[in-house]
C-alpha positions, -999 to 999 in steps of 0.1 A, spaced: 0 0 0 27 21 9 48 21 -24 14 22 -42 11 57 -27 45 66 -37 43 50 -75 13 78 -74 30 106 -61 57 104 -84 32 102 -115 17 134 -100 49 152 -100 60 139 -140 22 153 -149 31 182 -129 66 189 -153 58 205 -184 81 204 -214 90 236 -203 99 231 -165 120 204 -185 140 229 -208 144 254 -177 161 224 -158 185 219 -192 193 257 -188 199 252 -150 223 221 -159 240 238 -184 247 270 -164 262 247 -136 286 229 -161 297 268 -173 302 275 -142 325 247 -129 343 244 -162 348 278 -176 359 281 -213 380 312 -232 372 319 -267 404 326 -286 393 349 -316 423 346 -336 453 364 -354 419 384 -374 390 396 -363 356 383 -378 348 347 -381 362 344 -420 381 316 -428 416 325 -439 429 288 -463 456 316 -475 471 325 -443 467 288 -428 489 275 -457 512 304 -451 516 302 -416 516 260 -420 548 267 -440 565 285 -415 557 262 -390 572 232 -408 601 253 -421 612 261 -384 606 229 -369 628 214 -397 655 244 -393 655 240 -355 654 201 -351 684 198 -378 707 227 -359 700 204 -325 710 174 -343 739 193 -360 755 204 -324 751 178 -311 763 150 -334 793 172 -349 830 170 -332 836 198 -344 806 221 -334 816 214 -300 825 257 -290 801 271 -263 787 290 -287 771 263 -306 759 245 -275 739 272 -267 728 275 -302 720 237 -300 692 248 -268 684 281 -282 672 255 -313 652 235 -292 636 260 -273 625 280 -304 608 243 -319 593 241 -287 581 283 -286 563 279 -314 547 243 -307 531 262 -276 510 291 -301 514 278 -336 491 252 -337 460 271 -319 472 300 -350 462 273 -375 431 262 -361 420 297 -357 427 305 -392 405 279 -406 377 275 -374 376 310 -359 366 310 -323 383 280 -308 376 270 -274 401 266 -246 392 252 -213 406 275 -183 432 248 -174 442 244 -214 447 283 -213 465 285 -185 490 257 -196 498 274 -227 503 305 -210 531 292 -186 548 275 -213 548 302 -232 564 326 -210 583 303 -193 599 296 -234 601 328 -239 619 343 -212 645 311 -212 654 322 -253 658 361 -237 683 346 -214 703 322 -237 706 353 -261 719 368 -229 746 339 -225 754 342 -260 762 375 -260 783 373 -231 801 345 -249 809 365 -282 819 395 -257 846 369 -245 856 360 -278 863 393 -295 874 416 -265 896 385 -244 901 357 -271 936 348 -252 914 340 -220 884 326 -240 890 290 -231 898 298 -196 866 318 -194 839 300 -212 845 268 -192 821 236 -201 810 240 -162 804 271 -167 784 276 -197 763 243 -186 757 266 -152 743 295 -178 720 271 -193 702 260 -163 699 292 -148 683 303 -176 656 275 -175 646 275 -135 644 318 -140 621 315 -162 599 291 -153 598 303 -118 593 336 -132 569 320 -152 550 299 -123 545 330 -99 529 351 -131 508 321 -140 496 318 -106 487 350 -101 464 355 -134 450 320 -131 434 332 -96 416 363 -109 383 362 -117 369 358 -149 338 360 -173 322 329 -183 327 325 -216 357 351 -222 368 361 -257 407 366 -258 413 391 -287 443 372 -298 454 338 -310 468 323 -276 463 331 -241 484 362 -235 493 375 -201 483 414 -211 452 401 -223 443 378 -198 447 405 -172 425 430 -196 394 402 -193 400 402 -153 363 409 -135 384 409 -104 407 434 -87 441 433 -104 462 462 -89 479 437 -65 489 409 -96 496 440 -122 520 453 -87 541 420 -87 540 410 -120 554 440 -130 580 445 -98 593 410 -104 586 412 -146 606 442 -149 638 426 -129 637 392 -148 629 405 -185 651 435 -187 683 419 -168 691 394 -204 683 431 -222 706 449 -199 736 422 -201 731 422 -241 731 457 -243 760 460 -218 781 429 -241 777 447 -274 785 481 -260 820 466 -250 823 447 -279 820 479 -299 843 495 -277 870 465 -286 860 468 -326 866 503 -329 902 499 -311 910 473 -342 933 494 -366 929 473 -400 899 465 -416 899 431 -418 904 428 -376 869 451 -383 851 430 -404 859 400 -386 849 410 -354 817 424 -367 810 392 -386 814 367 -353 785 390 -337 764 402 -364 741 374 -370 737 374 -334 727 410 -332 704 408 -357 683 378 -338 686 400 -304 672 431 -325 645 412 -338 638 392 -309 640 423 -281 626 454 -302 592 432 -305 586 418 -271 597 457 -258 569 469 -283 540 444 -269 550 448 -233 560 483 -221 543 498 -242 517 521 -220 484 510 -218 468 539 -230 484 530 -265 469 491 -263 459 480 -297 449 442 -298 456 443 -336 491 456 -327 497 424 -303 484 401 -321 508 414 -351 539 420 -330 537 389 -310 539 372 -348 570 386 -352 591 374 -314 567 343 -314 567 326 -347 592 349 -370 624 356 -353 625 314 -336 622 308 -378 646 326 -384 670 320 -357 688 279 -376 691 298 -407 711 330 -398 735 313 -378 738 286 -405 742 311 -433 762 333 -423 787 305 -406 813 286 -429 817 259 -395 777 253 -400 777 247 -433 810 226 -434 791 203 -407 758 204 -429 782 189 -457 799 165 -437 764 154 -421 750 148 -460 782 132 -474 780 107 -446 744 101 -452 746 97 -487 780 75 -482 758 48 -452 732 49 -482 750 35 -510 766 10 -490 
């Protein structure tokens, strides 16, 4: 008798629920799932939702050219006797950190170019963005390290081997990778616990800290305060010790009397300068730039350039403007071509 009464009671309440009280309690669901799981809508390198096969094919090129041109200088350092200079070995991780750099922002370009409006989950956006600063600021410092090292080379090149030690450029390296991704961990962290619109759109084609902080619904004067306390230290000190390596290097170049001691100087640091010019003069544009003069077209433009341009370009000025690159290149396709026919 008693379940009888209950069977009834539940009947009562499914007559009671209309198709609509049923939709209303899909909306309800719905809302909860936005709510626990909120999504960012990257918009993409252009604005509307126009599908770009032009760009795509353009930008797929790129991508394929530098992960070729990268992969082959790591393989080149490393497999080489005689690439074996410090110079090279931190050309060899420079290499692998630009294929990785533009691995992190690349891919979501391409989707973007093709399916405007892609979807990143809070956690997805978050991820890129570590690894993308956390890249980013360890290439500032190993052009830092380079720098240093051609500073050694053409204003000491008696005490080069004593300075440039294999301890000590290995020493270089890993401080430059726990820097940044500490630096990179404590920014992350500190964006990730703001508070943000459900869905977002992020005017740009990966989750950018500038932008991230733009969306913020929260109060972020005490995140902007150590971000840009601690952000100023870490990314201007690789600037500052470039800056500071060249300077003396010029200093030593202009005390050479002939010509050629000129031209040979200039041509151990040259293709070096041109990847810090590149590589500094955009990130400087995009980040301390004041925000009065913010332009999300501008970002998304310049970030192209330090994000997917100059790591490109980075195999193929050092291997064509370096006779010992190319003379390994050779050697590494004779060999090749030699196991072959056998």
């Amino acid at each position: 008798m008693q379940k009888s009464t209950q069977r009834c009671q539940n009947l009562a309440l499914l007559t009671y629920l209309t198709p609509q009280h049923w939709n209303l309690s899909g909306h309800s669901m719905a809302l909860a799932n936005l709510t626990s799981a909120p999504q960012f809508l990257l918009l993409g390198l252009m604005d509307g939702t126009d599908v770009h096969p032009l760009l795509f094919l353009l930008f797929l090129g790129i991508y394929l050219l530098n992960g070729l041109g990268n992969l082959i200088m790591v393989v080149v350092v490393r497999s080489d006797r005689a690439l074996r200079s410090p110079m090279y070995y931190f050309l060899g991780h420079l290499s692998l950190v630009d294929a990785c750099f533009t691995t992190v922002t690349v891919p979501r370009l391409l989707a973007g170019l093709l399916h405007p409006g892609q979807a990143v989950s809070f956690q997805g956006c978050f991820a890129q963005m570590y690894f993308f600063v956390a890249l980013g600021i360890t290439e500032s410092y190993l052009l830092a390290a380079m720098s240093y090292d051609r500073a050694v080379a053409v204003c000491w090149p008696l005490h080069y081997t004593a300075v440039m030690t294999p301890g000590r450029c290995t020493a270089l390296v890993w401080v430059s990778w726990a820097v940044s991704h500490l630096h990179s961990l404590l920014h992350t962290l500190l964006i990730s616990a703001l508070s943000y619109p459900r869905p977002a759109s992020v005017s740009h084609f990966f989750c950018d800290m500038t932008v991230m902080l733009s969306l913020a619904t929260s109060d972020t004067s005490a995140a902007e305060a150590a971000i840009f306390s601690e952000g100023l230290a870490v990314v201007l000190t690789p600037l500052f010790l470039v800056s500071l390596s060249y300077a003396r290097i010029l200093v030593a170049v202009l005390g050479v009397r002939s010509a050629g001691g000129r031209h040979r100087a200039f041509s151990t640091c040259g293709a070096h300068l041109v990847v810090v010019s590149l590589f500094f003069g955009s990130v400087l544009s995009v980040y301390f730039r004041p925000s009065s003069a913010y332009s999300a077209r501008y970002n998304r433009l310049a970030s192209v350039v330090y994000a997917v341009v100059t790591p490109t370009l980075n195999p193929f000025i050092y291997s064509l403007r370096n006779k010992e690159v190319k003379g390994a290149l050779k050697r590494g396709f004779r060999c090749r071509a030699a196991s072959q026919e056998v």
